[in-house]
C-alpha positions in Angstrom: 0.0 0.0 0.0 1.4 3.2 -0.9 2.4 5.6 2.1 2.8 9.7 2.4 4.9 11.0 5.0 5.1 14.6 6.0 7.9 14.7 7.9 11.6 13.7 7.8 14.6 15.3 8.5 16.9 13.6 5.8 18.1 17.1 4.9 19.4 17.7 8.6 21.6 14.9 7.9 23.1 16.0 4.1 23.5 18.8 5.5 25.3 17.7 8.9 27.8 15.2 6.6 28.9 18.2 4.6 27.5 16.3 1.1 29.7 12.7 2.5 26.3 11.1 2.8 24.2 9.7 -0.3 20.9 10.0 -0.3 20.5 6.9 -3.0 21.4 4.4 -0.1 23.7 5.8 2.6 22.8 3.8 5.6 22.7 6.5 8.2 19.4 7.7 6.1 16.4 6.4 8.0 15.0 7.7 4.7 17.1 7.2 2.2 15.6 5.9 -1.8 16.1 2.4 -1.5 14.1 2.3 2.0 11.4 4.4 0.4 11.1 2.5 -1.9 10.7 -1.4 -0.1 8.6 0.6 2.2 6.3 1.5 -0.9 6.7 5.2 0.8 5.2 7.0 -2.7 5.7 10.9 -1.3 8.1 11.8 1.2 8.3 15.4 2.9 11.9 16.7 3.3 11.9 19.3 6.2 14.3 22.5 6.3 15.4 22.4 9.9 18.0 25.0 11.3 19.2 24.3 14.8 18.3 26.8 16.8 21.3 27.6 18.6 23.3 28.1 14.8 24.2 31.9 15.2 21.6 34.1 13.1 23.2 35.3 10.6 24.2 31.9 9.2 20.9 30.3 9.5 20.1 31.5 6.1 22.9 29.9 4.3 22.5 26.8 6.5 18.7 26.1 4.7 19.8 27.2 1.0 22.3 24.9 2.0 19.9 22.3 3.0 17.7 23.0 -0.4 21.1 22.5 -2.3 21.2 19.5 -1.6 17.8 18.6 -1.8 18.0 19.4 -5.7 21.9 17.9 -6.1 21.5 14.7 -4.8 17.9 13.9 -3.5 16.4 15.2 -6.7 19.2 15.4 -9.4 21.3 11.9 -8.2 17.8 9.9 -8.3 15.6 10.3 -11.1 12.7 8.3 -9.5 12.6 11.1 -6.8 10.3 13.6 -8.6 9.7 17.1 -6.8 6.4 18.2 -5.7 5.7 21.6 -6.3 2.5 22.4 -7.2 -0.8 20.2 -5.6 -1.9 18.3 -8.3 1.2 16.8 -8.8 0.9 13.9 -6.5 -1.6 12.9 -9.1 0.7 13.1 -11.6 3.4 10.7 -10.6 4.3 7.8 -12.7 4.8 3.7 -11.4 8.2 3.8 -9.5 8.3 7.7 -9.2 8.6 8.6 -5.4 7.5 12.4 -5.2 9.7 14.8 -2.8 7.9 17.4 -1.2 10.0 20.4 0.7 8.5 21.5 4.1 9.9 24.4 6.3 10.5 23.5 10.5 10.5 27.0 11.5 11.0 30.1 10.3 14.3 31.2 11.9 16.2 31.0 9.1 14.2 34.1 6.8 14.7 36.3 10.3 12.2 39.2 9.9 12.1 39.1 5.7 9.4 37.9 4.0 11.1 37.6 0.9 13.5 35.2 2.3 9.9 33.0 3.0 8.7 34.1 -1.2 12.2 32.4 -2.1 11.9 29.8 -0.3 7.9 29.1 -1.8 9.7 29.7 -5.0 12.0 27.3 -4.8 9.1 24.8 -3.7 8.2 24.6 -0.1 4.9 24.1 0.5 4.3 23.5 4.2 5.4 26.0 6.7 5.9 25.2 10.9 6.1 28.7 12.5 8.3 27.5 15.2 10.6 24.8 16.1 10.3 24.0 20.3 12.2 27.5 20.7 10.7 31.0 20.0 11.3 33.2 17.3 10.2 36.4 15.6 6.8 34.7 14.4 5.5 33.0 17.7 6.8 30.7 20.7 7.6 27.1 20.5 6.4 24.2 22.6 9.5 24.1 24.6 9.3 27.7 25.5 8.5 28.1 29.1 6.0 32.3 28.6 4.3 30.2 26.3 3.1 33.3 24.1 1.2 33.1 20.9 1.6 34.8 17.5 2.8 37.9 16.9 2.5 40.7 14.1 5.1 39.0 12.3 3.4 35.4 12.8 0.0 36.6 11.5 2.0 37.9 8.5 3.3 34.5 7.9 0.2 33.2 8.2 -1.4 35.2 5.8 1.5 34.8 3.1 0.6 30.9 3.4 -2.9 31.4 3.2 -2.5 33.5 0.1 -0.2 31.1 -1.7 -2.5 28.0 -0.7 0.4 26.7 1.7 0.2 24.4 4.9 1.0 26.0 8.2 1.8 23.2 10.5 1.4 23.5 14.1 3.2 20.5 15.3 5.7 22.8 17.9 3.7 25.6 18.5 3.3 26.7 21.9 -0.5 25.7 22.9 -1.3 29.8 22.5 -0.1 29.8 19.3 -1.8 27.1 18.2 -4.9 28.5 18.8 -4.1 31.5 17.3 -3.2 29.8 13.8 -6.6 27.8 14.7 -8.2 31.4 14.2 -6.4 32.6 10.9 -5.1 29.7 9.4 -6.9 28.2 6.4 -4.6 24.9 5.7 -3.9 24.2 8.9 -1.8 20.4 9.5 0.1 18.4 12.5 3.0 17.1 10.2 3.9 15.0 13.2 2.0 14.9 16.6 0.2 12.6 18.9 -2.2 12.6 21.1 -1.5 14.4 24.9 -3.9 12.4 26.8 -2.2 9.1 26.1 1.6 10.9 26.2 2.0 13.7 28.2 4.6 15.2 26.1 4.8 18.9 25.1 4.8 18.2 22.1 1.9 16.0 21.4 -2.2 17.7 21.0 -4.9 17.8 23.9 -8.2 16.6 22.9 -9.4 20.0 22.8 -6.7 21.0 20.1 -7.4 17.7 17.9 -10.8 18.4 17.9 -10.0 21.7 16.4 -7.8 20.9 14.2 -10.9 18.2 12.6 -13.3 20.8 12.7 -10.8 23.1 10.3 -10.5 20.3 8.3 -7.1 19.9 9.1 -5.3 16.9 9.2 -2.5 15.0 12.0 -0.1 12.7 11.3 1.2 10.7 13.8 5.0 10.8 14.7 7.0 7.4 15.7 8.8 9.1 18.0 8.8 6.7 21.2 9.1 9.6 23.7 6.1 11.0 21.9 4.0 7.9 22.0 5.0 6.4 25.4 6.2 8.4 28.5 8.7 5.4 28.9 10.4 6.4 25.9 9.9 3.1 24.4 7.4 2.0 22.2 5.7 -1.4 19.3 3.4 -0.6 16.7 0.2 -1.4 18.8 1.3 1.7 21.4 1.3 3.9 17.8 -2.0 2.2 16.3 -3.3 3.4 20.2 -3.2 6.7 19.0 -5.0 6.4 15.4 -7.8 4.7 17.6 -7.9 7.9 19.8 -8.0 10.4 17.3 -10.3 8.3 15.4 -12.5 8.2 18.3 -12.4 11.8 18.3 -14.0 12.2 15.0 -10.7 12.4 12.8 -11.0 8.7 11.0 -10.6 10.7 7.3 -8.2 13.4 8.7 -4.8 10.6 10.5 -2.0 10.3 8.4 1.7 9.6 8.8 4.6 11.7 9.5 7.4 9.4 10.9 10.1 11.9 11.6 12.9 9.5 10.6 16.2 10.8 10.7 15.1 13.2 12.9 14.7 10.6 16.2 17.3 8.1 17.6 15.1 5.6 18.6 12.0 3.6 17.0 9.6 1.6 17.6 9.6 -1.9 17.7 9.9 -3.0 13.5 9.3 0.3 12.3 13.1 1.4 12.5 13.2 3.3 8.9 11.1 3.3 5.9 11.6 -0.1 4.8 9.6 -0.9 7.2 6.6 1.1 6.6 4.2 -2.1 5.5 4.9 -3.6 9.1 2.6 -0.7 10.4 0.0 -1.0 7.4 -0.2 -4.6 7.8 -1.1 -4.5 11.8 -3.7 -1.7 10.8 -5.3 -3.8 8.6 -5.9 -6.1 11.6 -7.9 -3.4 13.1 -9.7 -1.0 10.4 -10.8 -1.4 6.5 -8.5 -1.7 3.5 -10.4 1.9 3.1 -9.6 3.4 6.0 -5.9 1.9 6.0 -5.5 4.0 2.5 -6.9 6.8 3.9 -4.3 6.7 6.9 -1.7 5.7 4.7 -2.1 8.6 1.8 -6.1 9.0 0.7 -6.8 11.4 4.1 -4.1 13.6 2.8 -5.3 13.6 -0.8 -8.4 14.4 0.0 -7.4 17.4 2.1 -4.6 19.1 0.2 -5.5 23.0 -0.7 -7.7 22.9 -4.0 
């Protein structure tokens, strides 16, 4: 069964190895082509993450850097990798294409310059998160202990990606902010969240929030982070599959998808250590919902919910 994700951090990793990594089949990859491929992963999102502690004025180097090599070797050493740019692309990719989607993980790295954000939707990203867990000039992250919301700046953000038909992805907002991109964002998405009330981690959604997010016809994609899923830190497939049911149960059966974060976590569940082994999780679901609803967790939910 074909599989989206919405959120790796494969680019993190070019970018770290200086270009000695391959993105064809370099093992360190969680996410690398070959894996994607056995996993029968058909669109992968490649996120722009800047560490937050990189010094400011080189944070804006460090994600052309990262886009560089998005295009040099994701895209232009693979020729099944085909780049999503516009939304009706993912209809548009051929048997044994794989499309590659670019998503922004904060907005540190365009400072207070929009056009650094217009470049960046030039050059194809299409799904924004304001914040990473720290804050910035747009809004506070979840790991940010005032906890404040939006700001001038964020609401300008906001409306950019609005305008352009763009995601904006509340996964590490601050739970202020979230409700404040709640009120003025149209697309809003969880590229990789779970839900609170069975991990109490910051960075997972309360009940309140998910049921938000369903009501805006938004979407969340569940992360495999084990920290994320169990508050020991580890973590099988059935504790993931716990948190479908839940936001399933909260009305959001048409609006769960996937966003492992691979290559961006350390540790994995139990069989689902990279994207090989993506079936492993569609094949348990099967156990437990329809072939229809296993397609619509495992790419049809996001299809269906993609800006028009």
């Amino acid at each position: 069964m074909n599989v989206i994700d919405l959120h790796c951090d494969a680019l993190m990793k070019l970018y770290d190895s200086k270009g000695k990594l391959k993105y064809g089949d370099s093992p360190e990859l969680d996410t690398n082509k070959r894996r994607l491929q056995e996993g029968d992963v058909k669109v992968q999102a490649f996120a722009i993450f800047i560490d937050p502690w990189m010094k400011s004025e080189e944070k804006w180097q460090a994600a052309l850097d990262q886009v560089h090599y998005f295009y040099t070797d994701v895209l232009g050493n693979n020729p099944e990798m085909k780049q999503i740019k516009a939304w009706e692309d993912f209809d548009h990719l051929k048997d044994g294409e794989i499309g590659a989607m670019l998503t922004l993980e904060g907005v540190d790295a365009i400072g207070n310059d929009m056009n650094k954000l217009s470049i960046l939707y030039q050059l194809g990203v299409r799904s924004v998160g304001l914040t990473w867990n720290n804050a910035n000039l747009a809004a506070d992250g979840a790991g940010e202990l005032r906890g404040a919301g939006l700001t001038t700046f964020g609401l300008e953000i906001v409306a950019f990606l609005n305008k352009h038909k763009m995601l904006t992805d509340v996964s590490h907002l601050s739970e202020k902010a979230f409700w404040d991109v709640i009120e003025c964002a149209e697309y809003p998405i969880a590229s990789h969240s779970n839900a609170r009330v069975l991990c109490n981690h910051v960075r997972n959604l309360w009940d309140d929030q998910i049921k938000a997010m369903f009501a805006k016809n938004g979407l969340i994609h569940v992360v495999f982070c084990p920290p994320f899923i169990n508050e020991s830190g580890k973590a099988t497939i059935s504790d993931l599959i716990k948190h479908i049911d839940h936001l399933c149960s909260l009305g959001g059966v048409n609006q769960v998808g996937f966003g492992s974060d691979f290559d961006g976590i350390t540790t994995y569940p139990e069989n689902l250590e990279d994207s090989s082994m993506y079936q492993n999780l569609i094949n348990e679901l099967l156990k437990y919902y329809s072939e229809d609803q296993v397609k619509g967790f495992a790419y049809q939910n996001f299809l269906n919910h993609r800006p028009k």
